[in-house]
C-alpha positions in Angstrom: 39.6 -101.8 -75.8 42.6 -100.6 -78.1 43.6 -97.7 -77.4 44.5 -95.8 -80.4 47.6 -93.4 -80.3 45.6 -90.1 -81.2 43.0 -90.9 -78.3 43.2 -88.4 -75.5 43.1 -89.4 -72.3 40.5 -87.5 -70.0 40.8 -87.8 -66.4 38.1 -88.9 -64.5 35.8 -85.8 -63.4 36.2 -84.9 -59.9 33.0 -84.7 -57.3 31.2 -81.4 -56.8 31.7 -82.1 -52.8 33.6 -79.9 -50.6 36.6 -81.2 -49.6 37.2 -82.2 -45.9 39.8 -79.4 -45.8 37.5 -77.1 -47.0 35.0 -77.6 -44.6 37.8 -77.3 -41.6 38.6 -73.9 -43.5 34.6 -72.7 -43.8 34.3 -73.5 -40.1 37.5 -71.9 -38.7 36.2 -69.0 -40.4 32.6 -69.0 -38.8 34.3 -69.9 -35.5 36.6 -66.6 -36.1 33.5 -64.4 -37.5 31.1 -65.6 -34.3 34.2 -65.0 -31.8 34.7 -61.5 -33.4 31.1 -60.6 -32.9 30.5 -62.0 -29.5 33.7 -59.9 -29.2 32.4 -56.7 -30.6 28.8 -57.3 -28.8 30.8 -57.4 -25.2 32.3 -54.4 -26.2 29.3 -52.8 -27.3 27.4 -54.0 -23.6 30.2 -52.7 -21.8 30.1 -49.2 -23.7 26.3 -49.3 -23.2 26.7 -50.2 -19.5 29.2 -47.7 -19.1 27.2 -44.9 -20.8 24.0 -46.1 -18.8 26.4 -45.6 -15.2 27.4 -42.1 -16.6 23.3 -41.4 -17.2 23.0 -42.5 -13.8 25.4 -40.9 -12.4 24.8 -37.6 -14.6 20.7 -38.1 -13.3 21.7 -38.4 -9.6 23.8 -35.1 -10.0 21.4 -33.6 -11.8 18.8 -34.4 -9.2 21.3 -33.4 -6.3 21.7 -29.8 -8.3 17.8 -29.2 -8.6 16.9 -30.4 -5.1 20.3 -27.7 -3.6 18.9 -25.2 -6.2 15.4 -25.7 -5.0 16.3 -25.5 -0.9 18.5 -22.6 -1.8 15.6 -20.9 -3.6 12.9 -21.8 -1.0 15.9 -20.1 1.4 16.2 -17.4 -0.9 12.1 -17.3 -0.8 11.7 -17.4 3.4 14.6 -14.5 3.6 13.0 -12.6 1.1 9.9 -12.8 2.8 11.5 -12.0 6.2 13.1 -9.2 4.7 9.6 -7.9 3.2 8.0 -8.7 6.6 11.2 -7.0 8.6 10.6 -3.6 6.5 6.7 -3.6 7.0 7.2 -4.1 10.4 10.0 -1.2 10.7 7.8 1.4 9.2 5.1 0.4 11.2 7.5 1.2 13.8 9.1 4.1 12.1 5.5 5.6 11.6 4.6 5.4 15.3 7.7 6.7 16.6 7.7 9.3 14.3 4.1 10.0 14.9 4.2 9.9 18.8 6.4 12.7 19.0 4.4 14.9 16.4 1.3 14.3 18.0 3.1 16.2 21.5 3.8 18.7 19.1 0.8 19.5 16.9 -1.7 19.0 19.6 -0.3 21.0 22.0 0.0 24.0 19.5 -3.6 23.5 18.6 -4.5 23.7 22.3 -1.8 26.1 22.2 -4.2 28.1 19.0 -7.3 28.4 21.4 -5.5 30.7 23.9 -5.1 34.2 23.7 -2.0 34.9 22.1 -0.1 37.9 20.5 0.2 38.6 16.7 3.5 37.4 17.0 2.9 34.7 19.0 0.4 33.6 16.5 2.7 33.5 13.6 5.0 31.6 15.3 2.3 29.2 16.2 1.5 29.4 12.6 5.2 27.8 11.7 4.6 25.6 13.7 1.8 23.9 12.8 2.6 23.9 9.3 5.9 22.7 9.7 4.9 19.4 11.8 1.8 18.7 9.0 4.8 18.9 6.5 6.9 16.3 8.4 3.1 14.2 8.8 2.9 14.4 5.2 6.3 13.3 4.3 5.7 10.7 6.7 2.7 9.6 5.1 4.5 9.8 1.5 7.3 7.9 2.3 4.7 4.7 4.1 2.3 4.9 0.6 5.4 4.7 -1.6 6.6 1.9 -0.1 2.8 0.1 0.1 3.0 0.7 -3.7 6.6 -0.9 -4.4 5.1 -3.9 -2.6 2.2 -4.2 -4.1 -0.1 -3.5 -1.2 -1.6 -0.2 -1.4 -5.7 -0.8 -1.2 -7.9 0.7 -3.1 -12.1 1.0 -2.7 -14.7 1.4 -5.3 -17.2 3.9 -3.3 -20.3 5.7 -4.5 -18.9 8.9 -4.7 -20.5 12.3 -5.9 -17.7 12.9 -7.8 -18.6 16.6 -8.2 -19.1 17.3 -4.6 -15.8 16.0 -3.7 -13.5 18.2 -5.8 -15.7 21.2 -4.6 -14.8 20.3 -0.8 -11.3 20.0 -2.0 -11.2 22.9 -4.0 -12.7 25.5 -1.0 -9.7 23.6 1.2 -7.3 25.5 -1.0 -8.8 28.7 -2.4 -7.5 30.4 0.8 -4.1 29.6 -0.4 -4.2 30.6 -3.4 -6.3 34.0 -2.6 -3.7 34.4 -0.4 -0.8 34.7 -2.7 -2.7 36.8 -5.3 -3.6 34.3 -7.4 -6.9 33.9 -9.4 -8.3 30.6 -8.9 -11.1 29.0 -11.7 -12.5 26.0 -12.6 -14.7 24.6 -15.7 -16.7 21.1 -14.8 -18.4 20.0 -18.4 -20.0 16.5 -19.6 -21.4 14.4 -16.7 -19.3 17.0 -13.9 -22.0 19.9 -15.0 -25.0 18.2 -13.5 -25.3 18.7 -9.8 -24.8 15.0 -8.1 -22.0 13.1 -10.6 -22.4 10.0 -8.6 -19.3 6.8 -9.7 -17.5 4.7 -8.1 -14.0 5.5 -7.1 -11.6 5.8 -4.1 -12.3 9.1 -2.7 -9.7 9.3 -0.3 -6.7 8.3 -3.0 -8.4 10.6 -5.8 -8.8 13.3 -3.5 -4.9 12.6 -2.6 -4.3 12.7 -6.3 -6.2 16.6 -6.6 -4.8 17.9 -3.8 -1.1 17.2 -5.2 -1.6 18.6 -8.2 -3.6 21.8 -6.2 -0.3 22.3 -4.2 2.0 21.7 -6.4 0.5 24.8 -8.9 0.5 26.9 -5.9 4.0 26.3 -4.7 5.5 26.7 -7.8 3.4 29.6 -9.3 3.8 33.2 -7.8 1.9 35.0 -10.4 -1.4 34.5 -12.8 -3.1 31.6 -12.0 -4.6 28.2 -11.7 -7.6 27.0 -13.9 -9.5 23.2 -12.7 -11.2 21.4 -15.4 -13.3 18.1 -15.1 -15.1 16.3 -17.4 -16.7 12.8 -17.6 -17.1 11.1 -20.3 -18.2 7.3 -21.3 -15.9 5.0 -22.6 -18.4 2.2 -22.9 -21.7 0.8 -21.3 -19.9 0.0 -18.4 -17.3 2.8 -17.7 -16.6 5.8 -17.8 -12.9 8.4 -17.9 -12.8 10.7 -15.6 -10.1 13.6 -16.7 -9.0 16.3 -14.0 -7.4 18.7 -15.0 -4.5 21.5 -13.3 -3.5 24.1 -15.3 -0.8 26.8 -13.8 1.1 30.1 -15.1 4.3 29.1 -12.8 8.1 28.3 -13.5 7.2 25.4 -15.7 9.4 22.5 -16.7 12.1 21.5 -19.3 11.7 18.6 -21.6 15.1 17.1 -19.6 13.2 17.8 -16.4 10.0 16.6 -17.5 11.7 13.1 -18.2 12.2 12.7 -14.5 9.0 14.3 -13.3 7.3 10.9 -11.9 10.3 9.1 -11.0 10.7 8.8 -7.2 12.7 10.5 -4.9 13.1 12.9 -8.5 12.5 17.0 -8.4 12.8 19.2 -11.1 16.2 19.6 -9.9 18.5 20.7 -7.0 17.2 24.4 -6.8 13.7 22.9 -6.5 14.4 21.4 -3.3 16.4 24.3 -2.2 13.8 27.1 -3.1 10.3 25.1 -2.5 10.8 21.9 -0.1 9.4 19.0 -0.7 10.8 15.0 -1.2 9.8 14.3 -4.9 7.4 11.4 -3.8 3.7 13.3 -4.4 4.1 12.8 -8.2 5.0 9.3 -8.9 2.6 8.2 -6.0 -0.2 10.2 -7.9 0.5 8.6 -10.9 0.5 5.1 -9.9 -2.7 5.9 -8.0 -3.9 7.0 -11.2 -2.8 4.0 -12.8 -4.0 1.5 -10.2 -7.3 3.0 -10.9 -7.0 2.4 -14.7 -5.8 5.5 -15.8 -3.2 8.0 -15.8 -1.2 10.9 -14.5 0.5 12.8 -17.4 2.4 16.7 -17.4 3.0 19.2 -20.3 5.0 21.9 -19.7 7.2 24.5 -21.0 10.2 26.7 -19.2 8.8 30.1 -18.1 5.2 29.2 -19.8 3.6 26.9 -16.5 2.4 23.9 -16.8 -0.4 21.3 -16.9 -1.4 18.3 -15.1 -3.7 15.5 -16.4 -5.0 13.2 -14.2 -7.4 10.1 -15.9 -9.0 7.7 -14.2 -11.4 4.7 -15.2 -14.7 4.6 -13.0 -18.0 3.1 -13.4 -21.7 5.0 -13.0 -23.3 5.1 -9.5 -26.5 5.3 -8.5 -26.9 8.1 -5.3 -26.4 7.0 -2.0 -28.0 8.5 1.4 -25.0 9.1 2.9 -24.5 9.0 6.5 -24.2 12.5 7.8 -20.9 12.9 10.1 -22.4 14.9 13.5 -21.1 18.9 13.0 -18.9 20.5 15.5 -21.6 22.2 17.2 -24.0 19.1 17.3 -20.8 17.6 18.6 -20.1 19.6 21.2 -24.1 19.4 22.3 -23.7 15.9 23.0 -20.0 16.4 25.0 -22.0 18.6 27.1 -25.6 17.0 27.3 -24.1 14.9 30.7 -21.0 14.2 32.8 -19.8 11.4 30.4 -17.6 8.8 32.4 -14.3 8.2 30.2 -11.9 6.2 30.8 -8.7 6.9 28.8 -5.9 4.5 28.8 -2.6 6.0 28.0 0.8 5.3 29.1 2.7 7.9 27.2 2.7 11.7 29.6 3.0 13.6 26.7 -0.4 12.4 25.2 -2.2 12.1 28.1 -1.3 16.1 28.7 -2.5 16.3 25.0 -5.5 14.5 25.4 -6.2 16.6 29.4 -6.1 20.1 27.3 -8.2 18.8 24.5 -10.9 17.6 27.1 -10.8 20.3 29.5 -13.3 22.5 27.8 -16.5 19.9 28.8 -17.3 18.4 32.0 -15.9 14.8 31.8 -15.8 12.3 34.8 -12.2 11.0 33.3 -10.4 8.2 34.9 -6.7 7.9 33.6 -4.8 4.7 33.3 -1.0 3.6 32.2 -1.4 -0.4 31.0 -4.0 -2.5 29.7 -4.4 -4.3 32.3 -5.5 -1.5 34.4 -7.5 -0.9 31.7 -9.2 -4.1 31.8 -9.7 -3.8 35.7 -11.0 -0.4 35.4 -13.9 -1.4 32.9 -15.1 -4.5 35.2 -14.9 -2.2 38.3 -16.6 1.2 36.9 -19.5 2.4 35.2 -18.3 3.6 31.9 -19.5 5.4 28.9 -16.5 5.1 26.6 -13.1 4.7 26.5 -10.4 5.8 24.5 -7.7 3.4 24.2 -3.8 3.8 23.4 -2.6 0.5 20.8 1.0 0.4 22.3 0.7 0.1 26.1 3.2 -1.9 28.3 2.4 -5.5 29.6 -1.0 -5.7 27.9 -1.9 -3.5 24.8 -4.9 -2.1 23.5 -6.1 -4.5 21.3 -5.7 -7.4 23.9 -6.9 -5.3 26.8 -10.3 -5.1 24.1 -10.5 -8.1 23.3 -10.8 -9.1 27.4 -12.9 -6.2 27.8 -15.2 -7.7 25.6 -15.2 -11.3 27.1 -16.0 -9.6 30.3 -18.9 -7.7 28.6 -20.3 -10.9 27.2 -19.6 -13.3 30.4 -22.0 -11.0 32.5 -23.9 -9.6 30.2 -23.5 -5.9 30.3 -23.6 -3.2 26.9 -20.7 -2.9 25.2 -19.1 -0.1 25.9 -17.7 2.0 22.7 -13.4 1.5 22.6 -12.2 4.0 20.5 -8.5 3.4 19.7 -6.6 6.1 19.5 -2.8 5.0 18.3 0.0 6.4 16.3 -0.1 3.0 14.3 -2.0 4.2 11.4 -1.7 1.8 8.6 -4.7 0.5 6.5 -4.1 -2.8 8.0 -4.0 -1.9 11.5 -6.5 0.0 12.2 -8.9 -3.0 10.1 -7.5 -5.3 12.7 -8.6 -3.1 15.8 -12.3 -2.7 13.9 -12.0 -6.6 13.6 -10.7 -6.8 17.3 -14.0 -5.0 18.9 -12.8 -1.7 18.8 -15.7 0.6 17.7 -13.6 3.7 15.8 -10.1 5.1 15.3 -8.4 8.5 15.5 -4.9 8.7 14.3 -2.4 10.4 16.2 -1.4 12.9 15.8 -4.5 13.8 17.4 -6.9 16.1 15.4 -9.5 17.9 18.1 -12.3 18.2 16.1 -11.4 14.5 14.6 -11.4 13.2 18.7 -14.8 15.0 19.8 -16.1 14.5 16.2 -15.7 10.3 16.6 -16.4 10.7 20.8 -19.3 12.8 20.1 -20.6 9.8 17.4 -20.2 7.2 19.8 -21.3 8.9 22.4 -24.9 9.8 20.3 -26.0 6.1 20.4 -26.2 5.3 24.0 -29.3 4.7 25.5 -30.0 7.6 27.9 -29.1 5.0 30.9 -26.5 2.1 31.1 
């Protein structure tokens, strides 16, 4: 072929293959891309293990912290309780020891009260007694505080004839108030003016409840007077609000005083204590009895204008009960002298056992006197007994063990139990349940009440059969 001049030459096309060098290239990159990520992967493991150790390590501490936490809580939880347990059983202690002493003292001056005695001699007499029931009461204040702030006062739901009960209470203090030239009245309206307003309620604690509010008007009012007004009314099907009400003409209250009225360990102020006595606790335990019992204890008072106390509480209906009739002082007395009854009296304290000698002298009693339990226990397998009063806190063996033997003997050989009345300065709710629960058939508190002892002898006494 000729080529001609004006011809171009083309050059032959090249192929659309890569070229060896460019596949070297393409695969020294992969090579450097795979490296970097296997590179950045290992890192990535190693972060992740690393984190993971720290979780570990962070779980394990945090696992050491809640189990030291939880053994120094469960420390915190056993002191606690030990502490709680310690102060229970310190005024148990408190009370007895306190108690022992007071019962020397208020039962000697009542034996002291049946003797012929000057007019002076009787109003010292008269001090007397009402300055050891003022320490018994303070006593008493002080333990049911403290069974509130624990959570372990007890209350009962009783048929109560509501009515009748604030009428007993009321005659306990119209010689009080007659006596310091006071007129005394009181008003009962809704359910209260029917004879026989029958709910249940704790009798004992809203009887505690009345007579604070009773004493209280009379110690702060010298002049006028003191009204009582009850009423019940229903708050549904089911209950009912009971509202007492004390109304008084005496010193009244500020509104700065009033603030602190129910606070414990509170009084009106400094002069209060100075001019009328007292520890501040009555109040705020009435008002958290009242509010235990679903109500209320609430005060309105002015300065020079007396003052009124309203006590609510939250009962329900009752039907009438036949109540057991306690024996009177002189059906009492008939029964102390129908026979030569053979007591045993175990008591290792000489002061109560000269209490309990002048309180028993006026009957003719075959009484055998012991100092332990254990001669207790002897004395009841050996001798023919009728009843037996027994002290709680006795050397070697006490009371309630020296019972519960008693008893064992009773049952081994079959005799009639013989009535144990306990008669201890341990006077808690709790205690005396556990003598009841122990065998023991009644309880009389020290200090020793006379007509409370032959009342509760005199009841045991009543259901022997005429020969044991």
């Amino acid at each position: 072929m000729t080529l001609q001049p004006d011809t171009p030459i083309v050059a032959a096309s090249a192929s659309d293959e890569p070229s060896y060098q460019d596949l070297l290239a393409a695969l020294e990159r992969e090579r450097t891309w795979r490296l970097d990520l296997q590179d950045k992967l290992e890192k990535k493991v190693l972060s992740l293990r690393q984190a993971n150790g720290s979780l570990v390590a962070l779980a394990r501490q945090v696992d050491r912290m809640v189990r030291e936490r939880t053994e120094d809580l469960a420390r915190e939880r056993a002191a606690a309780h030990a502490e709680n347990a310690a102060k229970t059983q310190f005024l148990a202690t408190m009370s007895h020891e306190i108690r022992t002493p007071l019962n020397g003292i208020l039962g000697m001056a009542s034996v002291l009260a049946e003797t012929s005695l000057a007019e002076d001699q009787i109003q010292i007499l008269d001090v007397l007694r009402d300055s050891g029931r003022l320490l018994l009461n303070i006593v008493d204040d002080v333990l049911d505080l403290t069974k509130i702030e624990e959570g372990k006062l007890e209350l009962e739901r009783l048929p109560t004839d509501i009515a009748a009960l604030m009428e007993t209470v009321c005659r306990q203090f119209e010689p009080r108030i007659t006596a310091k030239g006071l007129s005394f009245t009181k008003l009962c309206g809704g359910g209260l003016s029917l004879k026989g307003a029958w709910v249940h309620i704790d009798p004992t604690r809203f009887q505690q409840v009345l007579t604070n509010l009773l004493s209280n008007a009379i110690k702060f009012t010298e002049h006028g007077a003191i009204a009582l007004s009850a009423h019940l009314k229903a708050e549904t099907e089911e209950s009912l609000i009971l509202t007492v009400s004390v109304r008084d003409t005496g010193i009244g209250l500020t509104a700065q005083q009033l603030g602190r009225l129910f606070q414990p360990y509170m009084q009106a102020d400094a002069s209060v204590h100075r001019n009328h006595g007292g520890t501040g606790l009555g109040l705020a335990i009435a008002r958290q009895i009242c509010q235990r019992m679903g109500g209320d204890l609430t005060c309105s008072s002015a300065a020079g204008a007396g003052s009124e106390f309203t006590a609510t509480f939250r009962v329900t209906r009752s039907d009438p009960v036949v109540e057991k009739t306690d024996l009177g002082e002189a059906d009492g007395h008939a029964i102390l002298s129908a026979r030569r009854w053979r007591i045993l009296v175990a008591e290792d304290n000489r002061t109560n056992r000269m209490v309990l000698h002048h309180m028993l002298k006026g009957f003719d009693l075959d009484v055998t006197w012991v100092e332990q339990g254990e001669e207790a226990v002897a004395a009841c397998d050996r001798l023919p007994l009728d009843l037996v009063l027994m002290d709680v806190n006795m050397p070697v063996l006490d009371g309630v063990s020296a019972t519960a033997r008693i008893r064992e003997q009773e049952a081994a050989s079959g005799r009639l139990a013989v009535p144990i009345i306990a008669v201890s300065a341990n006077a808690l709710e709790h205690q005396v349940r556990s003598y009841l629960e122990r065998g023991m058939t009644d309880h009389v508190a020290k200090p020793i009440r006379k007509q409370r002892l032959l009342q509760v002898m005199a009841q045991a006494l009543s259901v022997l059969p005429d020969v044991r």
